[in-house]
Backbone as JSON, one array per atom type, in Angstrom:
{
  "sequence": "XXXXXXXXXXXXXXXXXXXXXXXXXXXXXXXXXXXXXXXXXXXXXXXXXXXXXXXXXXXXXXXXXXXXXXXXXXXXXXXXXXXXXXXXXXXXXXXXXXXXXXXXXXXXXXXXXXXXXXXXXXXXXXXXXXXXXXXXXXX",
  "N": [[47.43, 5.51, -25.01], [43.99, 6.1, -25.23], [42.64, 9.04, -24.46], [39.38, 10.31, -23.82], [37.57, 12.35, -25.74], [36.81, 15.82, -24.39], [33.87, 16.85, -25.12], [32.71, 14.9, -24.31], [33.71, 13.58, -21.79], [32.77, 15.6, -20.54], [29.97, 15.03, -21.07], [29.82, 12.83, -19.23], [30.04, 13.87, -16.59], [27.97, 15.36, -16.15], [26.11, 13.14, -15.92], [27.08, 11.61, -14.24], [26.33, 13.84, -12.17], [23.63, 14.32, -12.23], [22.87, 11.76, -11.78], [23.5, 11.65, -9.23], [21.85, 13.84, -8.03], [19.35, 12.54, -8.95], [19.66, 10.45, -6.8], [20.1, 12.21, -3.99], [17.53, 12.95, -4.38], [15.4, 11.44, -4.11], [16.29, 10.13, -1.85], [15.92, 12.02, -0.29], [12.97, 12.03, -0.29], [11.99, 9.57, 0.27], [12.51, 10.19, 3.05], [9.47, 11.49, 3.87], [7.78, 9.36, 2.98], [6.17, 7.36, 4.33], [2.93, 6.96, 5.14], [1.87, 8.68, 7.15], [4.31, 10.99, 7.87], [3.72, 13.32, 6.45], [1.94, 14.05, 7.73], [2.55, 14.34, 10.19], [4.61, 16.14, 10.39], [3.11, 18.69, 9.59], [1.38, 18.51, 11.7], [3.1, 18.96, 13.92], [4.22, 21.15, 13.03], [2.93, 23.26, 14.17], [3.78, 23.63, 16.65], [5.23, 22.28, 19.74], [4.58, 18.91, 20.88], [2.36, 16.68, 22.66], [2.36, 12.75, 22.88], [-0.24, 11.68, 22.99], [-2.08, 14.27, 22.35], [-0.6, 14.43, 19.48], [-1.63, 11.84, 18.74], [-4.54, 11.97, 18.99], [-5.22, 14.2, 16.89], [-4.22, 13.36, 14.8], [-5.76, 11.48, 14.08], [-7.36, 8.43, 12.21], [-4.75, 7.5, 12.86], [-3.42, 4.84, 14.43], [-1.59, 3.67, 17.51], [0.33, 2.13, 17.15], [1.33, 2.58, 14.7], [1.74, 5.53, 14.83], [4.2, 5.31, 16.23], [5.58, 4.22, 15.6], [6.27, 5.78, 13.34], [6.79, 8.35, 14.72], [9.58, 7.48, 15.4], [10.97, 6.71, 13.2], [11.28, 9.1, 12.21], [12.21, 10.7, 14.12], [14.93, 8.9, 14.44], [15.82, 9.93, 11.75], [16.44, 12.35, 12.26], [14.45, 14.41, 11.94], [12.76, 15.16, 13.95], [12.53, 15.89, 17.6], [12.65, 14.15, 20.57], [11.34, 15.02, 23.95], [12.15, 13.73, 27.16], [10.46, 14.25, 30.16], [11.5, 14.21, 33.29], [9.36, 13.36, 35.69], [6.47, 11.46, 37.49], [3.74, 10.61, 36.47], [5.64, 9.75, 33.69], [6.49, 12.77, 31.54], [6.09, 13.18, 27.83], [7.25, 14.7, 25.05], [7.02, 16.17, 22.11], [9.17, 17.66, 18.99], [9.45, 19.51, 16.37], [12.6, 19.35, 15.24], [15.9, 21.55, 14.52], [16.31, 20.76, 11.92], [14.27, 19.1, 10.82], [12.16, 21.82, 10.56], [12.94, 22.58, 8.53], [12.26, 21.33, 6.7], [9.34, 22.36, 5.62], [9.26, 24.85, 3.78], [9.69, 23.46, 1.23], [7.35, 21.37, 1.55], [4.96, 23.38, 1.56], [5.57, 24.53, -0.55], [5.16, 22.26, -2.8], [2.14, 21.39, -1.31], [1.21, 23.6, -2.15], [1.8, 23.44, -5.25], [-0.08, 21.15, -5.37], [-2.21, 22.22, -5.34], [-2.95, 24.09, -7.33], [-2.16, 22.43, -9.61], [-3.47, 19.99, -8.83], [-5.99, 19.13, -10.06], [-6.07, 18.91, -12.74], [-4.2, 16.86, -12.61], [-6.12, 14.81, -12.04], [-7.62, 14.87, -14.12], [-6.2, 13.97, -16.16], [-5.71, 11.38, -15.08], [-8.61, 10.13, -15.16], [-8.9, 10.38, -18.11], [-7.24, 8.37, -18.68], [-8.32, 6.15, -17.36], [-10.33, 5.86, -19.21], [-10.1, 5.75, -21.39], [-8.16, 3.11, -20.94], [-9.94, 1.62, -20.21], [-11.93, 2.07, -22.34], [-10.2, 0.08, -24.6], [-9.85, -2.42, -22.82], [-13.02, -3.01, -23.17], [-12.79, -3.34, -26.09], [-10.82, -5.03, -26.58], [-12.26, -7.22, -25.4]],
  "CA": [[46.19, 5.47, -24.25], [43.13, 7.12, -25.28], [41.69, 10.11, -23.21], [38.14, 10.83, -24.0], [37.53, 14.12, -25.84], [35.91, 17.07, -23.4], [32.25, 16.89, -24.73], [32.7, 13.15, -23.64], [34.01, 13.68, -20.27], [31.43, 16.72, -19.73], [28.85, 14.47, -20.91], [29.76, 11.94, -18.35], [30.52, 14.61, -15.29], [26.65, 15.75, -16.22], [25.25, 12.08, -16.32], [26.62, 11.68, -12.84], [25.74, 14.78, -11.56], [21.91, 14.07, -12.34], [22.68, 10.61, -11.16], [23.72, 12.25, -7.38], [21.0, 14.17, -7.93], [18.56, 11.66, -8.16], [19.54, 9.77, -5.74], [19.72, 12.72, -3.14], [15.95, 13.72, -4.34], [14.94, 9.63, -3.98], [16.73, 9.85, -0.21], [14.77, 13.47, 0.52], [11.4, 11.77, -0.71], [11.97, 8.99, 1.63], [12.01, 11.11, 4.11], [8.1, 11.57, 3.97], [7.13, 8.53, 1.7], [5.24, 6.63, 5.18], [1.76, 7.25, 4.92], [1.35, 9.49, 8.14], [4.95, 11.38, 7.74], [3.55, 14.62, 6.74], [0.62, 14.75, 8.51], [3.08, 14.56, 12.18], [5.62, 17.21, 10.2], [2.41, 19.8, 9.88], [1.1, 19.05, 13.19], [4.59, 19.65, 14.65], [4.6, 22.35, 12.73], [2.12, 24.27, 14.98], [4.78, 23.46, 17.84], [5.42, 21.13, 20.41], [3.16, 17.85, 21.17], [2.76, 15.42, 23.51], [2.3, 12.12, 22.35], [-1.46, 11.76, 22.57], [-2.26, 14.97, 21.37], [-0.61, 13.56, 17.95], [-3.01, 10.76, 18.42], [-5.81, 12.41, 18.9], [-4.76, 15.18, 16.17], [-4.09, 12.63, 13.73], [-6.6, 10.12, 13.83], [-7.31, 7.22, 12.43], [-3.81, 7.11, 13.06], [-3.04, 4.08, 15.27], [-0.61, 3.7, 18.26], [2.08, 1.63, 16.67], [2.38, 3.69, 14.02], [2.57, 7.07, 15.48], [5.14, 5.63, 17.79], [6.97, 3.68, 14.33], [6.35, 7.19, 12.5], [8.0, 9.36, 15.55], [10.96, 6.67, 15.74], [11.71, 7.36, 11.69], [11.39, 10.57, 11.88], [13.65, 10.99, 15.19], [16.16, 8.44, 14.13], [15.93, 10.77, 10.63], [16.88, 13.84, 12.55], [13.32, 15.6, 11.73], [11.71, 15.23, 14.84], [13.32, 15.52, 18.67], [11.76, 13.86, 21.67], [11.58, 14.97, 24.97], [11.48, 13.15, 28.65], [10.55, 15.39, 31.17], [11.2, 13.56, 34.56], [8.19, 13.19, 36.26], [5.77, 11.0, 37.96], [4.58, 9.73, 35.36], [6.89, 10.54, 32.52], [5.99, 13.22, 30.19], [6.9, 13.15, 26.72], [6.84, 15.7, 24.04], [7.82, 15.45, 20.5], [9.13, 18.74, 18.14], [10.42, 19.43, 15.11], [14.05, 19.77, 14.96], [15.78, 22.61, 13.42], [16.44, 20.03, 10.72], [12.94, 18.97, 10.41], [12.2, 22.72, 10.36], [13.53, 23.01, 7.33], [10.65, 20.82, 5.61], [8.16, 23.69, 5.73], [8.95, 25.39, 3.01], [9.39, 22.38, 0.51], [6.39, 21.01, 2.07], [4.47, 24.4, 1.19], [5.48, 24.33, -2.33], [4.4, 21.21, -2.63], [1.18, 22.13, -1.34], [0.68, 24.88, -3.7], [1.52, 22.69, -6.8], [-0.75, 20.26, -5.61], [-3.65, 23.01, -5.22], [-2.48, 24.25, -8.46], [-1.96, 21.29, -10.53], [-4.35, 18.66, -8.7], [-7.64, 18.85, -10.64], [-5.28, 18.68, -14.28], [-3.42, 15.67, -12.73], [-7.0, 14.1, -11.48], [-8.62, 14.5, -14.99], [-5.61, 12.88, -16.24], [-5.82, 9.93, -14.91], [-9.48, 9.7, -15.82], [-8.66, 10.24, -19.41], [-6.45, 7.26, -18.63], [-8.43, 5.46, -17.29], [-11.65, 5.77, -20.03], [-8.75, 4.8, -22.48], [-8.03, 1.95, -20.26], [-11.58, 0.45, -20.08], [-12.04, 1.06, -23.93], [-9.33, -1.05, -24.62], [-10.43, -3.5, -22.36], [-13.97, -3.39, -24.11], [-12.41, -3.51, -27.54], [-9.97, -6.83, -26.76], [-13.37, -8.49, -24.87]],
  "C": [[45.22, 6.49, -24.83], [42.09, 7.48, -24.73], [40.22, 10.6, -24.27], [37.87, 12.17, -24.19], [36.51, 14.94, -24.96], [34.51, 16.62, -23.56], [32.25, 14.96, -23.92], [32.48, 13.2, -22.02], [32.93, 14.96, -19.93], [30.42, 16.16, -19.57], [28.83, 13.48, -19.19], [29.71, 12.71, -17.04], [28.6, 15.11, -15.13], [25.68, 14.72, -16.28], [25.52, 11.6, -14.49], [26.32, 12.61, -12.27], [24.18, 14.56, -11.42], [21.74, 12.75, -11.53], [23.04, 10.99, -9.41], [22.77, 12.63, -7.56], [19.52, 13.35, -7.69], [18.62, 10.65, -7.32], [19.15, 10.85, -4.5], [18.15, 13.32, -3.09], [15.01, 12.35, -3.67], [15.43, 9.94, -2.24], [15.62, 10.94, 0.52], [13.13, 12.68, 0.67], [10.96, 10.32, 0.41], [11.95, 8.82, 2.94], [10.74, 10.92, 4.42], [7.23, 10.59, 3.2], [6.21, 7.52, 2.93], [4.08, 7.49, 5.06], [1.36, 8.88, 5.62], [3.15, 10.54, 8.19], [4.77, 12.97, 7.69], [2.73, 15.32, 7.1], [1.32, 15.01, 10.07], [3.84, 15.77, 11.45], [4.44, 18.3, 10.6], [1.85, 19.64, 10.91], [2.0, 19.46, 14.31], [4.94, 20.63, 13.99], [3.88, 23.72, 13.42], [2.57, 24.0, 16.5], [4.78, 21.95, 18.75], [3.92, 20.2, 20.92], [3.65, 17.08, 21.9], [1.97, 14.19, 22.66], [0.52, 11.62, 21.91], [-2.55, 12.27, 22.19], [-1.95, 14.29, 19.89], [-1.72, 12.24, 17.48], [-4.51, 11.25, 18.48], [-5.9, 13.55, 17.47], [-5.05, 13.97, 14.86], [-4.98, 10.93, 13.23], [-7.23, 9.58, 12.48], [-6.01, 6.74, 12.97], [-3.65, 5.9, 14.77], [-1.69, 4.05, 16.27], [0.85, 3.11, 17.73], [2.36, 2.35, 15.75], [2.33, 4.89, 13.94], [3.83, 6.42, 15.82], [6.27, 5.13, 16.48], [7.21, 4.82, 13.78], [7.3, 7.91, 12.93], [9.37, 8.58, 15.71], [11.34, 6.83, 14.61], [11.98, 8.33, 12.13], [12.51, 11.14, 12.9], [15.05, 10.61, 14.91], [16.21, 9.68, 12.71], [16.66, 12.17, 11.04], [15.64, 15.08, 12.36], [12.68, 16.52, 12.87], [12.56, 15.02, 16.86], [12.09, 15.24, 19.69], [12.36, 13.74, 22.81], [11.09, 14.7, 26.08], [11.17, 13.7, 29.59], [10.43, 14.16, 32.74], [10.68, 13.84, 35.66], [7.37, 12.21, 36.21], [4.61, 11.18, 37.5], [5.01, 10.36, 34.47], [5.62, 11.16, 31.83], [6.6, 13.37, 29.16], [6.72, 13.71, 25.69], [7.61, 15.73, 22.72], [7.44, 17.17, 19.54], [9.91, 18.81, 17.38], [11.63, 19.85, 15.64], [14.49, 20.67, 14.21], [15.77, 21.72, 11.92], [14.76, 20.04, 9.85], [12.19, 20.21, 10.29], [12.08, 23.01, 8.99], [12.92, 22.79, 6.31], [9.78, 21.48, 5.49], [8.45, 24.2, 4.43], [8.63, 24.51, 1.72], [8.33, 21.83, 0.62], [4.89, 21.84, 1.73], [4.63, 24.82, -0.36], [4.88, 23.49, -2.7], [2.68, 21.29, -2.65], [0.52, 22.64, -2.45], [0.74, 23.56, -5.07], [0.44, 21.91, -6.66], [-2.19, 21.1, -6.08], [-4.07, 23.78, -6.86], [-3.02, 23.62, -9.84], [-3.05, 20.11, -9.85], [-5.65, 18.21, -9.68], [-7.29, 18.17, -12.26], [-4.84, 17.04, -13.95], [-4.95, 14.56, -12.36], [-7.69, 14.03, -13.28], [-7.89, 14.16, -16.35], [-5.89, 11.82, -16.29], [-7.78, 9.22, -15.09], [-10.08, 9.41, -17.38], [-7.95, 9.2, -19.55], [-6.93, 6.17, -18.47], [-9.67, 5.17, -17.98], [-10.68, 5.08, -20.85], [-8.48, 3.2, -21.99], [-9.11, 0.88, -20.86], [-12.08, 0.56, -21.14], [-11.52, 0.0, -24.3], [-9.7, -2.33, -24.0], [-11.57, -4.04, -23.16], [-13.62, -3.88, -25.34], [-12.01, -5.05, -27.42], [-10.92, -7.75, -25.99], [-13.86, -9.2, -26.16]]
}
């Protein structure tokens, strides 16, 4: 039988490792990949809300999807919601320690964008003059 020499098997132990890896970065990013995702994380990040605060907070945002947004994000573990029983119900919606935990990632983030945005914006206009030569050229 032949066993696969070391750099082989290292290579491969380091091809899935990256491959877990991107998957668990692909699962994290899905996390916040709905439109309105991290606009409810940073307004739950200035504490607890009731539900039409977030709507009013987050507007244009529409009723179904706050209420689809806070149902990801709850079923996700980010976001906990609570019933307070009373005439009529009140209902308040706060990060979880889990969802907590998105703040700092969320804040890096941030920064790179504040950072890096204007480079990655005049990018894609160098991309897209290139583009629309090309186009001109093959008219």
């Amino acid at each position: 039988m032949n066993t696969p020499s070391l750099p082989v098997r290292a290579r491969e132990k380091r091809l899935a490792e990256r491959s877990r890896s991107g998957r668990l970065i692909r699962d994290s990013i899905c996390l916040l990949s709905s439109k309105w995702a991290v606009d409810v994380l940073l307004a739950l990040g200035d504490g607890t809300r009731r539900y039409h605060e977030l709507l009013e907070d987050l507007s244009p945002i529409s009723e179904k999807v706050l209420t689809q947004t806070l149902r990801a994000m709850e079923r996700d573990g980010l976001v906990v919601r609570h019933v307070h029983a009373e005439v009529p119900p009140r209902v308040e919606y706060a990060l979880s320690s889990l969802g907590a935990t998105m703040a700092p990632p969320l804040k890096a983030l941030g920064s790179w964008s504040l950072t890096h945005g204007k480079r990655v914006e005049e990018a894609r206009i160098r991309f897209e003059a290139r583009a629309t030569a090309a186009r001109v050229r093959a008219a």
